[in-house]
N, C-alpha and C positions, 0 to 999 in steps of 0.2 A: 577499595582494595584493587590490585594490580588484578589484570585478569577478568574483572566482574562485567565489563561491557559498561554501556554511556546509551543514555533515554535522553532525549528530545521531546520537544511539546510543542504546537502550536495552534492557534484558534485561526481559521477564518470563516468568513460570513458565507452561504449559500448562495454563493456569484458565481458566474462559468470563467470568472478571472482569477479565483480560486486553486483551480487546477494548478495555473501557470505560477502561484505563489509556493503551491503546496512542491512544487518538480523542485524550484530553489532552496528551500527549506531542507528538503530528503537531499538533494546533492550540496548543500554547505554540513551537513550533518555528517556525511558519509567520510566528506573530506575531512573533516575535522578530526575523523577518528580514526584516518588511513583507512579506511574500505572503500577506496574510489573503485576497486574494481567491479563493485556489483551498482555501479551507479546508472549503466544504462537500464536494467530493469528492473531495477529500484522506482523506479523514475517513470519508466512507461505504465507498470504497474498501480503505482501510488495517483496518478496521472486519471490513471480508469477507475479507478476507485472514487476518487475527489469527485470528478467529472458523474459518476452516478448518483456520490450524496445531493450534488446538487439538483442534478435533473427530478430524483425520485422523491427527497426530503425534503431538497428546497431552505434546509435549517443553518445555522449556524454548523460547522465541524470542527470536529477537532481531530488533528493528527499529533500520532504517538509514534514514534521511532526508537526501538531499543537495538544497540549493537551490540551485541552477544557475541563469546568469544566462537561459539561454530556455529550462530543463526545471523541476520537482519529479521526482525519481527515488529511490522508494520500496523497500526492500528488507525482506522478513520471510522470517529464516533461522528454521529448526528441523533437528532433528537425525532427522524419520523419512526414509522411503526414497519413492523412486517420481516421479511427475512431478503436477504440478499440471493434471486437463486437465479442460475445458470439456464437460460430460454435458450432454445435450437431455436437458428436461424434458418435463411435462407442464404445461399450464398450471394444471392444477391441483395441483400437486403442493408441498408446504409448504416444500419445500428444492431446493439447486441453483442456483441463482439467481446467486449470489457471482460466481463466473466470469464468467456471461454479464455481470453489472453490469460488472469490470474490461475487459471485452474492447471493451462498449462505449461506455464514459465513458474510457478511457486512450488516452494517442498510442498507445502500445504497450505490450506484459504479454509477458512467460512466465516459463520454470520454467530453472532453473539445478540439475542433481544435481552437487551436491561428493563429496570422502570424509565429508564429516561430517553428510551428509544432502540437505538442497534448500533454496533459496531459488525466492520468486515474488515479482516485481517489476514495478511499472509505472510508466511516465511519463505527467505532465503538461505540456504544452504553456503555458507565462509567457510568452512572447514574446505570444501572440494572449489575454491578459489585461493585457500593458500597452497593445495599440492596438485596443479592443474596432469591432467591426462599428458601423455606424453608419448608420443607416435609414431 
């Protein structure tokens, strides 16, 4: 139906090569459906997320892309255990980061535990990219 948004799917393996699969994947997706404009942090977002399943899970994952007519809502399943949660860093510190980027470029994020492991997910706000601020 006109209107109803367009889902994407894709599996990759728990490789730090991953990431750079999964950026391509979320930017031909976006394109496809005319939302290039929220591709840059589509991308840096999906980017940190990939990048954590593999460092934490290590598992195969799988990304989910749905384009909704006023969200982007992003899904990256893996099959380890536990929750995805937000550590304070140090400002100096070379890692950690990931989280606080989702928590504060997304509408919203968190962590989903199934039987078959976790998913972390966040939304993008399309509605406030088709009627941008005006100054």
């Amino acid at each position: 139906m006109p209107g109803m948004g367009s889902e994407a799917r894709a599996t990759f393996p728990g490789v730090p090569e991953s990431a750079g699969r999964a950026r391509r994947f979320v930017t031909g997706a976006l394109a496809e459906a005319g939302r290039a404009e929220v591709t840059e942090i589509a991308v840096l977002l999906v980017s940190e997320l990939v990048s954590n399943a593999v460092l934490h899970a290590g598992t195969e994952l799988e990304l989910v892309v749905r384009i909704l007519p006023d969200r982007l809502a992003v899904e990256v399943h893996d099959h380890g255990g536990g929750r995805a949660i937000r550590r304070k860093y140090s400002n100096l510190s070379g890692t950690g980061r990931g989280l606080m980027l989702v928590e504060e470029l997304a509408r919203d994020w968190g962590t989903v535990v199934t039987d078959a492991g976790k998913f972390v997910w966040f939304e993008l706000d399309l509605a406030a990219a088709d009627h941008p601020v005006k100054g």
